[in-house]
C-alpha positions in Angstrom: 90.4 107.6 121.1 89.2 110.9 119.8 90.0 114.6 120.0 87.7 117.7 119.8 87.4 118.8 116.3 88.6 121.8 117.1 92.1 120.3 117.9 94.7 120.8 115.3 96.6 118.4 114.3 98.7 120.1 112.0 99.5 123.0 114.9 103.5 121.2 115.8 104.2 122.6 112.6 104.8 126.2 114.4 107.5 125.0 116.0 109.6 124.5 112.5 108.3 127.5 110.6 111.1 129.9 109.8 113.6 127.0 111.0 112.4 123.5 108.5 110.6 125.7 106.2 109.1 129.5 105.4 105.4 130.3 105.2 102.5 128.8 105.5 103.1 125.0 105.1 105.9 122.7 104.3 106.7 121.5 101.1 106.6 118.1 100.5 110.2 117.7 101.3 110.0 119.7 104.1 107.5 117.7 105.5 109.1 114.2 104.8 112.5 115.6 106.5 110.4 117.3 109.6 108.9 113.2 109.6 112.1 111.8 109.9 113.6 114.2 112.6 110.7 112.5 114.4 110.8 108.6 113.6 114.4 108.2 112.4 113.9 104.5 112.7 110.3 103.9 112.2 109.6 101.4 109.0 108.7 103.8 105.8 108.7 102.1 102.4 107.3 98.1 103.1 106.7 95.3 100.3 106.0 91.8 101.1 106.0 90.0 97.9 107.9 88.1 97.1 109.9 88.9 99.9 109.6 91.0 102.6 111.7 94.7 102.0 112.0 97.7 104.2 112.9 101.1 104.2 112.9 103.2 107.3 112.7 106.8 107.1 116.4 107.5 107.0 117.6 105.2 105.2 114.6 106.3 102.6 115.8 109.4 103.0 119.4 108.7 101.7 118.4 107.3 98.5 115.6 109.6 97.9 118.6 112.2 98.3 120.7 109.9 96.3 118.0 110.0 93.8 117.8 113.3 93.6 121.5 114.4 93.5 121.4 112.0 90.2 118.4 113.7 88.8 120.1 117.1 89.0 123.6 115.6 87.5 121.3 114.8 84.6 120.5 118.4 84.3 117.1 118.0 86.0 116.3 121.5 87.2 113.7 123.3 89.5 110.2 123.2 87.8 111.5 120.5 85.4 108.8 117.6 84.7 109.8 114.3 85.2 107.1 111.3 84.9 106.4 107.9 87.0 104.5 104.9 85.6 104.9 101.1 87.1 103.2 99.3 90.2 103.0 100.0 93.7 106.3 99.6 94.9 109.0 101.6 97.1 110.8 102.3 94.1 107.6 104.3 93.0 107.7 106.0 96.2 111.6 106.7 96.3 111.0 107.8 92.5 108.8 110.4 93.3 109.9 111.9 96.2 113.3 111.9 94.8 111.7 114.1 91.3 110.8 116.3 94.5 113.6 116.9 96.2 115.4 117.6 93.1 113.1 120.9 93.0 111.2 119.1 89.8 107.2 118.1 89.5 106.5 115.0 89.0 104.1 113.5 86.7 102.7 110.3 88.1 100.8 108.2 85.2 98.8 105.5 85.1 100.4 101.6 84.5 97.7 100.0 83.6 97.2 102.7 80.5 98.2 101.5 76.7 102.0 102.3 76.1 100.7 104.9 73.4 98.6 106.5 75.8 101.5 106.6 78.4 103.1 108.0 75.4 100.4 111.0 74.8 100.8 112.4 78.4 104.4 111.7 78.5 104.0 114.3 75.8 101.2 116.3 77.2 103.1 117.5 80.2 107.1 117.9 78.4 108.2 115.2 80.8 111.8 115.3 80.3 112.6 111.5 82.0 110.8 108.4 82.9 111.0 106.3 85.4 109.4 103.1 84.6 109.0 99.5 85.3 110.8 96.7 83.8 108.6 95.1 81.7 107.6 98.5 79.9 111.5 99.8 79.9 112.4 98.1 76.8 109.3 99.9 75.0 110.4 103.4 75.8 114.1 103.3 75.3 112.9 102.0 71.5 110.5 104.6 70.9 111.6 108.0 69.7 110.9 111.0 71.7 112.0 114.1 73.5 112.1 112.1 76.8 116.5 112.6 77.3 116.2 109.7 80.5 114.3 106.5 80.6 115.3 104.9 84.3 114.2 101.5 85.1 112.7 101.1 88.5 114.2 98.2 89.0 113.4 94.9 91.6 114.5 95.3 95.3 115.7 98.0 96.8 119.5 97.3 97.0 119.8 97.8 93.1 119.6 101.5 92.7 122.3 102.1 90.5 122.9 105.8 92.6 125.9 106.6 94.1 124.3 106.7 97.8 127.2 108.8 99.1 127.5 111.3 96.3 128.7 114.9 96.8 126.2 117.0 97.9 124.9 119.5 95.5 123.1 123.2 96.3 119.5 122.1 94.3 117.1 125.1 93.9 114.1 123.5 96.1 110.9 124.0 95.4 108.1 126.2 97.5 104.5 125.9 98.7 103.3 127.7 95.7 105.3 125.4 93.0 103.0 122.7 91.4 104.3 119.7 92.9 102.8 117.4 90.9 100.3 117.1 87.2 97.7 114.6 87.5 95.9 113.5 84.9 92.7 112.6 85.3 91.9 110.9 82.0 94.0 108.2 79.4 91.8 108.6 76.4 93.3 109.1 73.3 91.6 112.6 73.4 93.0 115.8 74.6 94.6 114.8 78.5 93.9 117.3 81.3 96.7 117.9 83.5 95.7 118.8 87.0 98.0 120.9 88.5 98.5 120.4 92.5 100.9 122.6 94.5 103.0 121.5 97.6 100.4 123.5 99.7 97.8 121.7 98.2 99.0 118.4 98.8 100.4 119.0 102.5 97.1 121.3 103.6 95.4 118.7 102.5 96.8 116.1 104.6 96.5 118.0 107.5 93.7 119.1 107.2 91.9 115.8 106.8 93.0 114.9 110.2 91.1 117.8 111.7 87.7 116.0 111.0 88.9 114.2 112.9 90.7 111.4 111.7 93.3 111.0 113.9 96.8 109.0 112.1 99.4 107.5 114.8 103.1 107.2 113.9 102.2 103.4 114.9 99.6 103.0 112.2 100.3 100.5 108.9 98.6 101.8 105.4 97.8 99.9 103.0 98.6 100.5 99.3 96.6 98.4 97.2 95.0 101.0 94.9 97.3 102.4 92.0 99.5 104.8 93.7 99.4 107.4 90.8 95.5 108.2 91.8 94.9 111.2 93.8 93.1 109.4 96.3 95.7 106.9 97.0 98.7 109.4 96.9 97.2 111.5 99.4 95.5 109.6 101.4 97.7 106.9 101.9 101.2 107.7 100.8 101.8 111.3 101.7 99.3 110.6 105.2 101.6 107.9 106.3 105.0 110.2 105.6 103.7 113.0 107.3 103.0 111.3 110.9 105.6 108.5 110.2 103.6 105.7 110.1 105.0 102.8 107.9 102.9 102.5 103.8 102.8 98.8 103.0 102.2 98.3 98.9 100.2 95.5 97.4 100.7 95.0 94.0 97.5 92.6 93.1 94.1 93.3 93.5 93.2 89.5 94.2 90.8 89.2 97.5 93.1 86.5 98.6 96.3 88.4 98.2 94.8 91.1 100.1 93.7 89.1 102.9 97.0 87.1 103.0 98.8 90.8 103.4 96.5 92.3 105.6 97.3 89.4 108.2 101.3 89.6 107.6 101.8 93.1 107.6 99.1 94.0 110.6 97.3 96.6 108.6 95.7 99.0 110.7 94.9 101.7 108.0 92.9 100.5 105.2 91.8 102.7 102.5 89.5 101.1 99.5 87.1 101.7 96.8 83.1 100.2 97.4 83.8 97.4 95.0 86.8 96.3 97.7 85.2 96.6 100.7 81.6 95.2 99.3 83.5 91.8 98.5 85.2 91.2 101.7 81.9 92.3 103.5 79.5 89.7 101.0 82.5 86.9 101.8 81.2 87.9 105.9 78.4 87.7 105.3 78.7 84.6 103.2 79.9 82.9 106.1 77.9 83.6 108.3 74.6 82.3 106.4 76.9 78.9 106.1 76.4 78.5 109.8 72.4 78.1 109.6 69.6 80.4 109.3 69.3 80.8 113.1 73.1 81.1 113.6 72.4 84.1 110.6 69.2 85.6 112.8 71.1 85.2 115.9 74.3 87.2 114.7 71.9 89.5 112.5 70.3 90.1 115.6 73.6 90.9 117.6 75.6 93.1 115.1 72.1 95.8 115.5 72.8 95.8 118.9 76.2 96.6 118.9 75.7 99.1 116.0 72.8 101.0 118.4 75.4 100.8 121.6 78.5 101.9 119.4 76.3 104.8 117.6 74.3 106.1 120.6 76.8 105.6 123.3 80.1 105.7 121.3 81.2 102.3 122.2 82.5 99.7 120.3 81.7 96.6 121.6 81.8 94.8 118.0 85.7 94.2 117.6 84.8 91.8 120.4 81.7 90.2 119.7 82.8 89.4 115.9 86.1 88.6 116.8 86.0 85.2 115.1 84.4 86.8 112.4 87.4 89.8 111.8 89.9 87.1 112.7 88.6 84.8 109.8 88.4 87.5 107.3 91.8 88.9 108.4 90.4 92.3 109.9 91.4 92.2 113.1 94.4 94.1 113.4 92.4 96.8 111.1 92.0 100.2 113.4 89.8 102.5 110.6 88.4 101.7 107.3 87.8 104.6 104.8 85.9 104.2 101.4 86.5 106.6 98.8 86.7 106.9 95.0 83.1 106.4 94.4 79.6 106.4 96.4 79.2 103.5 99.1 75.6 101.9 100.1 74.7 103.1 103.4 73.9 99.8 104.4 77.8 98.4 103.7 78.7 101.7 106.1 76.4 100.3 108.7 77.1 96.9 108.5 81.3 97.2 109.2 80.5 99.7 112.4 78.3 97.0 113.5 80.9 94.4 112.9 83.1 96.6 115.5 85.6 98.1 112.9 85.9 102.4 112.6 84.5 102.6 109.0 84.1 106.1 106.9 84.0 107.2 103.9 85.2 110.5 102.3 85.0 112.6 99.4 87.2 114.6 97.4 88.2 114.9 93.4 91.6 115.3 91.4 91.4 118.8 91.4 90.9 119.0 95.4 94.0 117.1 96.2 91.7 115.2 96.7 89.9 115.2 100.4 87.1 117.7 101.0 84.8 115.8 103.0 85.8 113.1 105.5 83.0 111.1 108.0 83.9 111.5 112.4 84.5 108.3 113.2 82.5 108.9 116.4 80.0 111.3 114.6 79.3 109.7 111.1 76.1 109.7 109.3 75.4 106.7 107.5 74.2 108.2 104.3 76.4 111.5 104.4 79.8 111.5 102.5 81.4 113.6 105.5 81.3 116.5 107.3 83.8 119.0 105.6 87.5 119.2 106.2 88.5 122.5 108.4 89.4 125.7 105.9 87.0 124.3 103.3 84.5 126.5 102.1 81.6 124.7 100.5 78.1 125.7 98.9 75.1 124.1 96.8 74.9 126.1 93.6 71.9 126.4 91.9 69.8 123.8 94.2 66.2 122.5 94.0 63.4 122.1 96.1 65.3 119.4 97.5 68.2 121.6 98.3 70.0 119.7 95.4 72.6 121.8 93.1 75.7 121.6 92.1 78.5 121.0 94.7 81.0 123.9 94.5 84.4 124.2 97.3 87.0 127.2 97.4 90.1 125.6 100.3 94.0 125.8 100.2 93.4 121.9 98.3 92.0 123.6 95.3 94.3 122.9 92.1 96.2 125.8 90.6 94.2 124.8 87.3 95.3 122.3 83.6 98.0 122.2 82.6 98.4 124.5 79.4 94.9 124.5 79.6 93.7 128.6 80.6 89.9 128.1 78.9 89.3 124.9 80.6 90.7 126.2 84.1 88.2 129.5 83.7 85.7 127.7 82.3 86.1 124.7 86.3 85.9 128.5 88.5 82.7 130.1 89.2 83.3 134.2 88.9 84.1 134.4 92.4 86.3 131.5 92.5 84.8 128.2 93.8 85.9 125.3 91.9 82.7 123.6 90.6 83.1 120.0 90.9 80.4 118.6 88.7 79.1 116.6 91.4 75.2 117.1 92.6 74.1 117.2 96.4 73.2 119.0 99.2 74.4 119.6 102.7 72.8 119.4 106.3 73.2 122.0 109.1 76.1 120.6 111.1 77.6 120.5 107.4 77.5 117.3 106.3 77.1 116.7 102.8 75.0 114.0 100.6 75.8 113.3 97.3 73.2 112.3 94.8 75.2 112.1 91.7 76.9 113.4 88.9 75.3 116.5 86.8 76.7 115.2 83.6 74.5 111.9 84.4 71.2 113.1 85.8 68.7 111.7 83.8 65.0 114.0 83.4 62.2 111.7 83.6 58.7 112.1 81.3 57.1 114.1 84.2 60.0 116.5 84.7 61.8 114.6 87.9 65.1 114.5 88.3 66.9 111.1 88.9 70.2 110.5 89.5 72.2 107.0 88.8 74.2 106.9 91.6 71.4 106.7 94.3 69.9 103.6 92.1 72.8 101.9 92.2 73.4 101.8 95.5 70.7 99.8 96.1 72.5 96.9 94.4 75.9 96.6 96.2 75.1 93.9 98.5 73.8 91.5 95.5 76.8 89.2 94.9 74.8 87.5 91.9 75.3 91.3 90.6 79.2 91.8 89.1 78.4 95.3 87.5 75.4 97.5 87.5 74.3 101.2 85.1 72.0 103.0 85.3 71.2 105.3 82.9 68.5 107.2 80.7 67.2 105.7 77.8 65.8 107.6 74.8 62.1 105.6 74.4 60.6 108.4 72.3 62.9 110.6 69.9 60.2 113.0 68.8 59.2 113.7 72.4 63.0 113.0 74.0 62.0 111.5 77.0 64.0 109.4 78.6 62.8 105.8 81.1 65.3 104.5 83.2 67.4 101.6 82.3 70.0 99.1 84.1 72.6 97.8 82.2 73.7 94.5 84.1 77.0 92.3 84.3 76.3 89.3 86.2 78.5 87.7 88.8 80.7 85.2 86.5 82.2 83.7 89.9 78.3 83.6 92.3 77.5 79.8 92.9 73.4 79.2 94.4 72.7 77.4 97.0 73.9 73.8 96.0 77.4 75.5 94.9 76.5 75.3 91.5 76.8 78.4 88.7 73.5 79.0 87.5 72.3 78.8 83.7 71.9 81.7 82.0 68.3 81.2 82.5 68.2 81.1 86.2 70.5 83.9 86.1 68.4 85.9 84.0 65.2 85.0 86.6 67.3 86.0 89.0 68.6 89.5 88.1 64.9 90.4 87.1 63.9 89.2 90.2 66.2 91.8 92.2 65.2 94.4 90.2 61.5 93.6 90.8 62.8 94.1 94.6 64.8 96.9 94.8 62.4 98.7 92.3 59.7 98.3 95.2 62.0 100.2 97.7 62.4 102.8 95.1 60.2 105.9 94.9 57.7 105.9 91.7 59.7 108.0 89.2 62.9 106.3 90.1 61.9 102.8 89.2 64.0 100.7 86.4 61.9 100.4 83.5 64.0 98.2 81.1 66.8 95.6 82.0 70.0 94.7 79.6 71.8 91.6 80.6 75.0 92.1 79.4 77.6 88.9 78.2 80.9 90.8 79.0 82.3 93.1 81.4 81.9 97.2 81.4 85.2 98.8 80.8 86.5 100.3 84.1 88.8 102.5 85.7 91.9 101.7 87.7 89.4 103.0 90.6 86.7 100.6 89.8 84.0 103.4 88.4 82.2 101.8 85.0 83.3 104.1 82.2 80.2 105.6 81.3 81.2 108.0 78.5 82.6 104.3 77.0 79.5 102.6 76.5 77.7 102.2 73.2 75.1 99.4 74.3 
């Protein structure tokens, strides 16, 4: 089902302006309560491990109100910061919105970060409270500091310790222009940069995305099992699924089988995932199918092509049932749209899951947009495009090439207010007539679509004056499963003359098993990578080509998005 892109999904909204809310758009309140006038009884808030627990949206909406009440007995106030830090949960969720509705900003930060480092942003922003898992709770209420609350987000949701039918109390709200919520986009021990993203920002965002189209049903199920405190999980799965009152089911491990075991249970229709996600359940496809015999292989090979010609040509999909017994095996089935984000996808994993009959795109976006910009048609994607961009964004290629290749800079209603304390470093993001430069490196097509080549901060000069960039090597290598982790990067041969060959810095697959189900020696491994380097260095044009290979004995440091650190690396 599709509508024209000139369709907008966010137009209902008229009907409540100057009745649910003033101006523009909603606050995020707003929005939620506007979601529940809708689907009263529609599941919300879903977790199915160890049991399964639901919220629907009003009873979310009485603790969240609960929450907040409590918050403002505390002496939470509007504009007050409070943080978040603990796994995906409803807790997190109810947490949140409840810091909202008590007029406050929240300050979501990354679990997975050292307590210190938790610490240094807790700082950074003036959190007054914390709400935080159980296993971390003891740590904070020990260690000194300005924070006056430290809440546990306690197991299950029948143990809130608010008084659910509390007297209701006139809280100052918040509005469109107040920053919702501080991001920060690093947890080094440096100086932290606080994005700061407005209600309008989040909830034009939202919208917005669905003009590409992308078009959300109150009927849909998303799936949280990317750390909910990342800008591209918040938005695009939490606060999606609460503005169209779908039903947000949270995973808490990042284990295939866990996934797939979820996906099944909860009939996922909505699943939302970095490369490295969706490359493993695709190689664990494709896997099986090479079990069944090389012709079996040719024959199905031969078969997903077709259905990717009829479903790209004639905007059909015949694939969800041809490879039925393939999506039922790997727990697909009930999945309606796929969408890759937090990093750059191979083409040929884009390809390979329309052929297979499920709606897969990818999108683009950053911290400081909220963070959708760009977002593939399902029924008009390009393959090697990141998306065509989102209605009301304004886009253009600073500074390009002869390839059309510059610098990626946006002005929309997503753009961040600016850091956090932070005035030099806000100027220094805005071009002098205001487009948010976003560091990234690309160009766009007439129907504006746009391609991403890298990042500028990682382009690498060659000898003979070429520009390469990283990102479009590395691609090549996402359907190796012998290949765990992959870098490219720009290595210094000759210091007098600075000039810099290209060289792959390569984790092998711990887990890959050949042919006779064996792990290879470190030999054979060794043989191996070399040999796909040898390969994909053919496909590659002349200055691109990997020049020296480092085959590395542990893991590259990552982030909870699965992106290699690069500014980490001292190999």
């Amino acid at each position: 089902m599709s509508v024209p892109y000139t369709e907008k999904p966010w137009a209902f909204l008229n009907e409540y302006r100057g009745k649910a809310f003033n101006g523009e758009w909603p606050t995020l309140p707003e929005m939620f309560k506007i979601t529940v006038s809708h689907y009263p009884e529609r599941p919300c808030l879903t977790i199915y491990e160890p049991d399964r627990i639901s919220l629907n949206y009003t009873q979310a909406l009485k603790i969240i109100e609960a929450v907040a009440r409590w918050l403002y007995g505390k002496g939470v106030r509007h504009g007050d910061r409070v943080a978040v830090t603990g796994k995906n949960a409803p807790e997190w969720a109810v947490a949140y919105l409840g810091v909202l509705f008590a007029g406050a900003t929240v300050v979501p930060i990354d679990y997975q970060l050292k307590n210190e480092e938790i610490d240094l942003l807790i700082k950074t922003s003036g959190a007054r409270m914390l709400f935080v898992d159980e296993e971390k709770h003891e740590h904070f209420i020990k260690t000194p500091g300005k924070l006056e609350s430290i809440i546990s987000l306690k197991k299950g949701i029948g143990t809130y310790i608010y008084d659910l039918d509390g007297q209701q109390t006139e809280i100052e709200q918040a509005v469109e222009s107040d920053i919702a919520a501080i991001l920060f986009t690093s947890g080094t021990m440096g100086v932290p940069k606080g994005v700061m993203l407005t209600h309008k920002n989040f909830v034009s965002d939202c919208y917005l995305a669905q003009g590409t189209p992308l078009i959300v049903f109150h009927t849909d199920v998303f799936y949280a099992i990317l750390p909910i405190h990342h800008s591209y999980t918040m938005l695009a799965v939490f606060i999606e699924t609460i503005s169209t009152g779908a039903e947000v089911v949270f995973g808490k491990r990042m284990v295939t089988s866990q996934i797939l075991k979820d996906l099944k249970e909860a009939k996922i229709t909505m699943l939302l995932g970095v490369p490295m996600l969706f490359n493993k359940v695709l190689a664990g496809i494709i896997r099986g199918i090479k079990e069944k015999g090389p012709m079996a292989y040719l024959l199905i090979s031969f078969m997903m092509g077709i259905s990717g010609i009829i479903k790209k040509v004639f905007k059909v999909n015949p694939g969800k049932k041809m490879f039925k017994f393939l999506l039922d095996k790997a727990s697909l089935t009930s999945i309606r749209i796929c969408i890759s984000g937090g990093g750059p996808l191979a083409p040929s994993v884009f390809r390979k899951y329309n052929q297979l009959g499920i709606d897969f795109v990818q999108g683009y976006g950053l911290t400081e947009t909220s963070p959708i910009i760009t977002i593939n048609p399902i029924e008009q994607y390009k393959e090697t495009s990141v998306g065509r961009t989102c209605p009301q964004v304004d886009m253009k290629i600073l500074n390009a090439d002869e390839r059309g290749i510059g610098e990626v800079i946006v002005k929309g209603p997503m753009v961040m207010k600016g850091y956090y304390n932070m005035p030099d470093e806000t100027a220094d993001s805005f071009t002098s007539d205001g487009y948010l430069k976003t560091g990234d490196l690309g160009y766009m097509d007439s129907e504006n679509y746009l391609y991403l080549t890298g990042r500028a901060k990682n382009m690498i000069v060659t000898e003979g004056g070429k520009n390469v960039y990283p990102e479009e090597i590395e691609n090549e290598f996402q359907l190796y499963e012998e290949i765990e982790q992959i870098l490219i990067r720009g290595y210094v041969q000759d210091k007098k003359m600075k000039s810099e060959i290209i060289e792959a810095l390569v984790y092998p697959n711990p887990e890959f098993k050949n042919e006779k189900g064996d792990i290879p020696s470190a030999e054979d491994t060794k043989a191996r990578i070399e040999q796909i380097i040898s390969e994909v260095n053919q496909r590659l044009q002349p200055y691109q080509k990997i020049d020296r290979t480092v085959i590395l004995d542990k893991p590259m440091e990552m982030t909870t998005t699965k992106k290699i650190k690069r500014g980490e690396l001292n190999t």
